[in-house]
C-alpha positions in Angstrom: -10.7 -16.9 2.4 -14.0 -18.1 1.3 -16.2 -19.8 4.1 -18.8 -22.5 4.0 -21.5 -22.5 6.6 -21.4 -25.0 9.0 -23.9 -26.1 12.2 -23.4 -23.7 15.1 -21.4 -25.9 18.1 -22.7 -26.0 21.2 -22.6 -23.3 23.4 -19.7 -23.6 26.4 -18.5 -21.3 29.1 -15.9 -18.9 27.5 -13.0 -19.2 29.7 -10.6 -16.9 32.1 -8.7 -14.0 29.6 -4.5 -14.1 29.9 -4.1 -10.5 29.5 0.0 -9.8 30.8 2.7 -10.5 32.3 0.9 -10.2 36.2 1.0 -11.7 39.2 -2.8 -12.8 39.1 -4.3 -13.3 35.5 -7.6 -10.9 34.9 -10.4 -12.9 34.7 -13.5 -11.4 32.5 -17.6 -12.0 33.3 -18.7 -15.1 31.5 -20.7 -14.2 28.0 -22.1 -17.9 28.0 -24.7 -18.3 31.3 -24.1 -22.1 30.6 -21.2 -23.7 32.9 -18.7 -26.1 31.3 -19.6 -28.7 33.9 -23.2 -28.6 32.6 -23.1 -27.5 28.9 -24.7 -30.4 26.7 -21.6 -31.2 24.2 -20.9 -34.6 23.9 -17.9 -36.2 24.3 -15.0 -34.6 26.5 -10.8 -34.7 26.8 -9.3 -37.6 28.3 -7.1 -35.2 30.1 -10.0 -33.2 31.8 -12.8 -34.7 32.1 -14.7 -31.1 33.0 -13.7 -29.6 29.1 -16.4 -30.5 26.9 -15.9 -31.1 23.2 -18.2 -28.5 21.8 -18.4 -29.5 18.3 -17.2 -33.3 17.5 -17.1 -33.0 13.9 -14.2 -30.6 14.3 -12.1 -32.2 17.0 -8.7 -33.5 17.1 -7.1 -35.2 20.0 -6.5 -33.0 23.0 -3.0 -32.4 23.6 -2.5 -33.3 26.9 -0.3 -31.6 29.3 2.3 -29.5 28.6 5.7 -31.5 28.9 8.1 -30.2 26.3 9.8 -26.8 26.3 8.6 -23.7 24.9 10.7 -21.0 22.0 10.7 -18.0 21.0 8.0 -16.7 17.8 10.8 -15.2 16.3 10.3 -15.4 12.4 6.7 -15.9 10.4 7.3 -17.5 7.0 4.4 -17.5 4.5 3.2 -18.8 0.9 0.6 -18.9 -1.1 0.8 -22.5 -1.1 1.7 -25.7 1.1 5.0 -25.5 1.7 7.6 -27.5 -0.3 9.3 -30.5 2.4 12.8 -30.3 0.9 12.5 -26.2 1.2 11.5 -27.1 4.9 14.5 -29.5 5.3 17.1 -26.7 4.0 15.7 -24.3 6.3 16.2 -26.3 9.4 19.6 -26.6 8.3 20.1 -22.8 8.7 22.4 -22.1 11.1 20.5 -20.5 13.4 17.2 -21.8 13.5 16.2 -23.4 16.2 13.1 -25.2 16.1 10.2 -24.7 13.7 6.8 -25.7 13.0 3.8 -25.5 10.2 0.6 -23.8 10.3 -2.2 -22.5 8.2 -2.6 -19.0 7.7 -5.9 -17.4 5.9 -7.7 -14.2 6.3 -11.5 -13.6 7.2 -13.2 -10.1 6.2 -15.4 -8.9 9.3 -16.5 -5.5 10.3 -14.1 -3.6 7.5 -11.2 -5.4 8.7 -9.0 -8.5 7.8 -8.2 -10.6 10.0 -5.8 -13.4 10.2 -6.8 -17.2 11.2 -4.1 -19.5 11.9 -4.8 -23.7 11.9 -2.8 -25.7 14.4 -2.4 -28.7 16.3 -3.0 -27.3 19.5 0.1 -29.5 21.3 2.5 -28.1 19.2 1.6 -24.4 18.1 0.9 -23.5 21.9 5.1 -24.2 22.7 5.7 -21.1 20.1 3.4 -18.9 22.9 3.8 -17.4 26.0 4.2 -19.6 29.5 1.1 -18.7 31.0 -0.9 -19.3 27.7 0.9 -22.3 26.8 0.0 -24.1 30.8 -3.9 -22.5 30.4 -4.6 -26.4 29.5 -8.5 -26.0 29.0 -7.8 -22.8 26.5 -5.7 -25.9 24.6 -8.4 -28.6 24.9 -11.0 -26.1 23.6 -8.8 -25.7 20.6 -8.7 -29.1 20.1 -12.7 -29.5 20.7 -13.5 -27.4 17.9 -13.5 -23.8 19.7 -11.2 -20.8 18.7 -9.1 -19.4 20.4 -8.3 -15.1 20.2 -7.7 -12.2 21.8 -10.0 -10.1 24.4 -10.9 -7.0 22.1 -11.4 -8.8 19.1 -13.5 -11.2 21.0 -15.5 -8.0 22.5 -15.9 -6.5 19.2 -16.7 -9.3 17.2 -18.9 -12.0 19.3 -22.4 -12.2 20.1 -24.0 -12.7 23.3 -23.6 -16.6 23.2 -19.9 -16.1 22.5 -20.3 -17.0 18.3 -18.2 -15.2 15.8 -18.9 -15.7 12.3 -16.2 -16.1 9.9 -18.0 -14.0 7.4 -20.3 -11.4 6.2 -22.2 -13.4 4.4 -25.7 -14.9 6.2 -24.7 -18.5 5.8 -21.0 -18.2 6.4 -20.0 -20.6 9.6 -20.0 -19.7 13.3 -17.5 -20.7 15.6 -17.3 -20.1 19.1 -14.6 -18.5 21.0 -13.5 -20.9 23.8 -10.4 -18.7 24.9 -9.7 -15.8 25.2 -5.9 -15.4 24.9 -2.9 -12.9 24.0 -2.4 -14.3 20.3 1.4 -14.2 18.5 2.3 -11.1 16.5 0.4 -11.1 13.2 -2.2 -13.7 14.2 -5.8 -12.8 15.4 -7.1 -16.1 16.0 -6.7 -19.7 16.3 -8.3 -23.1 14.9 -7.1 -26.2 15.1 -6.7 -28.2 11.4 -10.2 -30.0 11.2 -11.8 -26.8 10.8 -9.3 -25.7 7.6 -11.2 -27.9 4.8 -14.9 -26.5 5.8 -13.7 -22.9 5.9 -11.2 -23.8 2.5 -7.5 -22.6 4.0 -4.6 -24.3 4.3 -3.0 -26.3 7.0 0.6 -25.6 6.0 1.4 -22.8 3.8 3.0 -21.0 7.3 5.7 -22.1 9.1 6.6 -20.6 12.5 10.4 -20.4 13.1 12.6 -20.0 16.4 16.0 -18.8 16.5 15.9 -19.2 20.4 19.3 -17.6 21.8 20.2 -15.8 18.2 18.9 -12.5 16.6 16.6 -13.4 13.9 17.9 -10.8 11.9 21.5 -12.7 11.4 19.2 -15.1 9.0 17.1 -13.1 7.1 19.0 -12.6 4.6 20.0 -16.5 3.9 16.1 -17.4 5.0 14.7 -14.5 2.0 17.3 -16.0 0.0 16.2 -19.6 0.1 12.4 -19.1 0.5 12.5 -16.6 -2.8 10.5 -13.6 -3.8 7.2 -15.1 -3.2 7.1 -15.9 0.0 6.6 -13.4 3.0 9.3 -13.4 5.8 8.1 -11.7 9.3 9.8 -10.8 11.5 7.9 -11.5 15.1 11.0 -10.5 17.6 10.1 -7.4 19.2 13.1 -5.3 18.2 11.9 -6.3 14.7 8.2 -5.1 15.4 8.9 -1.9 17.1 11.9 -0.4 15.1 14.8 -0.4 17.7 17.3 1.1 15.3 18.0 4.8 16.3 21.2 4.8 14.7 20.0 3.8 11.1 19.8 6.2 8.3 18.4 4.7 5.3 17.4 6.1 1.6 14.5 5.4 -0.3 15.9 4.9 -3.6 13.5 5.0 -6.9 13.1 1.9 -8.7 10.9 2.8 -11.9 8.7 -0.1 -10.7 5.1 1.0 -11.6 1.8 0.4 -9.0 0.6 -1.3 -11.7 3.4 -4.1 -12.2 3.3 -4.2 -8.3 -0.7 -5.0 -8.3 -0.7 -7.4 -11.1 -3.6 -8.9 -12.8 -7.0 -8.2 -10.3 -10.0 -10.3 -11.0 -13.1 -9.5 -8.7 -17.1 -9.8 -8.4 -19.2 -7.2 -7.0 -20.7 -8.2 -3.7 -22.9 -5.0 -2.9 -22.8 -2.4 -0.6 -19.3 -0.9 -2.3 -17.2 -4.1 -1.6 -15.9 -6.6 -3.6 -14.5 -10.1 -3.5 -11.1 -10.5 -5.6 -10.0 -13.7 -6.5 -8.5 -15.7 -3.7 -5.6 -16.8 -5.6 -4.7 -13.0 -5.7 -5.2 -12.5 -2.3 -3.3 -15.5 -1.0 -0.2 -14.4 -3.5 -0.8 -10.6 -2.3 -1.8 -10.0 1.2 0.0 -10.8 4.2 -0.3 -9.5 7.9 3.1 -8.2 9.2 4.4 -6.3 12.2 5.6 -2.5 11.7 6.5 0.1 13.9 4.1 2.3 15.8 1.2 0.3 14.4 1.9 -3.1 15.3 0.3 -6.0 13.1 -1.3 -4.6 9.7 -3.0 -6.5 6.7 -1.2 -5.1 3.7 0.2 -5.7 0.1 3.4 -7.8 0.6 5.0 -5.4 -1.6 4.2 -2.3 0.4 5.9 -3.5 4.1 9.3 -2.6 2.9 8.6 1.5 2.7 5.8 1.5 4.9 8.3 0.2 7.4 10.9 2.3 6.8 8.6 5.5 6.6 7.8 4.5 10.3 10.9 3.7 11.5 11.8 6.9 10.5 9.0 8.6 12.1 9.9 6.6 15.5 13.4 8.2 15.3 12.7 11.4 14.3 10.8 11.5 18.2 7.5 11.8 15.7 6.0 9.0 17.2 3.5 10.2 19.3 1.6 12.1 16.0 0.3 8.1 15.0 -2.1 7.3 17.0 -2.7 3.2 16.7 -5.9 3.5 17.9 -7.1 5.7 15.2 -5.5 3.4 12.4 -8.6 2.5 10.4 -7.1 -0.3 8.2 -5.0 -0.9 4.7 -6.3 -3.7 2.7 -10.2 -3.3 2.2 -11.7 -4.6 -0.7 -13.8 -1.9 -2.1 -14.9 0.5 -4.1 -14.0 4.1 -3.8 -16.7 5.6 -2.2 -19.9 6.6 -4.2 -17.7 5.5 -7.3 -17.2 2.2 -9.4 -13.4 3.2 -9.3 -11.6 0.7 -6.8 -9.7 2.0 -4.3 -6.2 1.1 -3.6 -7.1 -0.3 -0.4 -8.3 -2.9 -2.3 -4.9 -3.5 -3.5 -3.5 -3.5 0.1 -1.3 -0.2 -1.1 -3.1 2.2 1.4 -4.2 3.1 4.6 -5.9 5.6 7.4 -4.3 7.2 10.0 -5.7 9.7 12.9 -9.0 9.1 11.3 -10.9 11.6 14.1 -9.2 14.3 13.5 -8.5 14.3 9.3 -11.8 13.5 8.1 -13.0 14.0 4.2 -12.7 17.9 2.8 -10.6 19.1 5.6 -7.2 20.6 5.7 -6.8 17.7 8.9 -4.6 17.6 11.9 -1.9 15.5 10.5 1.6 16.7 11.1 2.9 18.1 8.3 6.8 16.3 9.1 5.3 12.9 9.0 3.4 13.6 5.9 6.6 14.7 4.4 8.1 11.2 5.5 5.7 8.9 4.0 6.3 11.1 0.7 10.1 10.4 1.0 9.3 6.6 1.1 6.9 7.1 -2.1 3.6 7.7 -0.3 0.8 10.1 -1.9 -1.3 12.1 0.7 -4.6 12.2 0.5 -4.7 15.7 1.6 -3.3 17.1 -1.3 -5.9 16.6 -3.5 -8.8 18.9 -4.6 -11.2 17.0 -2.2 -9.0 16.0 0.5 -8.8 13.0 2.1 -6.2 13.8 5.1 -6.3 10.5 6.9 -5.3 8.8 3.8 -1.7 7.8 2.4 -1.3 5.3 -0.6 1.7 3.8 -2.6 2.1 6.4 -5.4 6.1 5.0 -6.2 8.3 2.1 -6.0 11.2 2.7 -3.9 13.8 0.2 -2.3 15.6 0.8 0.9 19.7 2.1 0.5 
């Protein structure tokens, strides 16, 4: 997602976190010294007349309290393009679906991750989230004021002292401020509302959030992949989707002849410096999509890798192998770079690989990673890095195209 620089909005008090499902909500120390009651925004909700509108030239109407009923973020739909109304219209029609509603989805590069920024109206994305975050009105009216909204650690790791993330690496890419701090849904890292998606050039509705409410989501996958085709992405949010509760399944990874090359496609890039590079964003937005998996939880991949990184996972989970991935030691997939010290690019670049355990399987050692789940990933069509002549234990990439059977 490419990023124009806009003015930095005010500074306003960065409000209470929503951290679980508690008695009392955790509150965090205030980054911003400067109270809501006294910040210097102009202009403020009709519905609160303490929420300031931090930055007027990206406001929408505040959406007012709470009064219809909330679902389920069951299903994640996603193109690389707005989404067709008629393709809309046949799947409401699905038995099954519930309610639905569209979004924008775009990624962001920062600090050797990507991460995924979803545009909403406030009013009606906030139903799709939990109770306590969809009644934390000012979180809502910050949204609407021009804030973002996302969770407590990438808020810790990503904003400065006055509370500003920049959407960017680049000097003059724009700042917004992080008015909430708030448990985001599977997949998403943070929130906007849709006057900020022309300045930072993503779309308002090439996602579409879907409920099945009272239903599995997994009896309409099948008629929902078939209708949407090939090129669009289809998450599944439920958490028996996310965390792999299958113990029963045995599946076979099943050689297609498919080559890495026909999955990557044609790759256009310019060198940016310092190893990385910027590939087209047409590629990207046809490419790269952030989707739940076991163990892991939300990852930034190739579309085309989910299906056997999933399964490779799942399989770990029910082999009782589980414990061997650590998530906190996952150190990415899609990276746009080169390979180190090289002009070769990687294949993170490609979304087709990733790091696991990084502490413990660093470059030219024989690594700590457990030999069984290595031998996994290479059922599913996964090379390991610490095979090679200078190994690379941490790392696994798509080295063959395999279906599930």
């Amino acid at each position: 997602m490419r990023v124009r620089r806009r003015g930095r909005v005010a500074a306003t008090a960065v409000l209470a976190l929503l951290l679980g499902a508690c008695s009392e909500p955790e509150t965090s120390t205030d980054p911003d010294p400067t109270p809501a009651s006294e910040s210097s925004a102009t202009g403020t909700p009709s519905q609160d007349p303490t929420t300031p509108v931090a930055d007027p030239a990206h406001a929408v109407d505040p959406p007012g309290k709470r009064k219809d009923r909330l679902w389920s973020a069951d299903i994640l739909v996603q193109w690389d393009q707005a989404l067709d109304a008629s393709t809309i219209k046949q799947i409401e029609r699905l038995k099954g679906v519930a309610h639905t509603e569209r979004i924008g989805l775009g990624q962001v590069s920062l600090e050797n991750r990507v991460l995924t920024v979803a545009s909403v109206d406030p009013g009606a994305y906030r139903l799709f989230t939990r109770a306590d975050v969809a009644d934390f009105q000012e979180a809502w009216d910050r949204v609407a004021g021009g804030e973002m909204a996302t969770d407590k650690k990438i808020g810790r790791r990503l904003a400065d002292e006055d509370g500003m993330i920049r959407l960017g690496s680049d000097d003059d890419a724009p700042t917004l401020h992080v008015g909430a701090y708030t448990p985001q849904i599977p997949t998403i890292d943070m929130v906007v509302n849709t006057a900020w998606a022309e300045d930072i050039e993503m779309a308002t509705d090439n996602g579409l959030l879907i409920s099945t409410d009272a239903i599995s989501p997994a009896s309409i996958r099948k008629p929902l992949e078939k209708l949407v085709g090939k090129d669009a992405s289809v998450q599944m949010l439920d958490i028996a989707s996310r965390i792999g509760l299958d113990p029963g399944a045995t599946l076979s990874a099943i050689p297609t002849g498919g080559s890495i090359g026909s999955v990557v496609g044609t790759y256009r890039y310019r060198v940016i410096g310092g190893g990385r590079i910027a590939p087209d964003s047409s590629w990207v937005a046809a490419n790269i999509r952030t989707e739940a998996v076991p163990i892991l939880g939300s990852v930034t991949c190739h579309k085309d890798l989910f299906p056997q990184l999933r399964q490779a996972l799942l399989e770990v989970q029910q082999l009782g192998l589980a414990d061997e991935i650590h998530p906190g030691e996952y150190a990415g997939c899609y990276y746009p770079r080169f390979i180190a010290n090289t002009t070769t690019l990687s294949n993170h670049s490609f979304g087709l690989a990733l790091d696991l355990n990084v502490p413990g399987n660093q470059r030219g050692t024989v690594g700590e990673m457990n030999r069984a789940v290595v031998a996994i990933f290479k059922k599913w069509g996964f090379a390991w890095g610490g095979d090679w002549r200078w190994t690379d234990p941490m790392h696994f990439e798509l080295a063959e195209v395999k279906r599930v059977g």
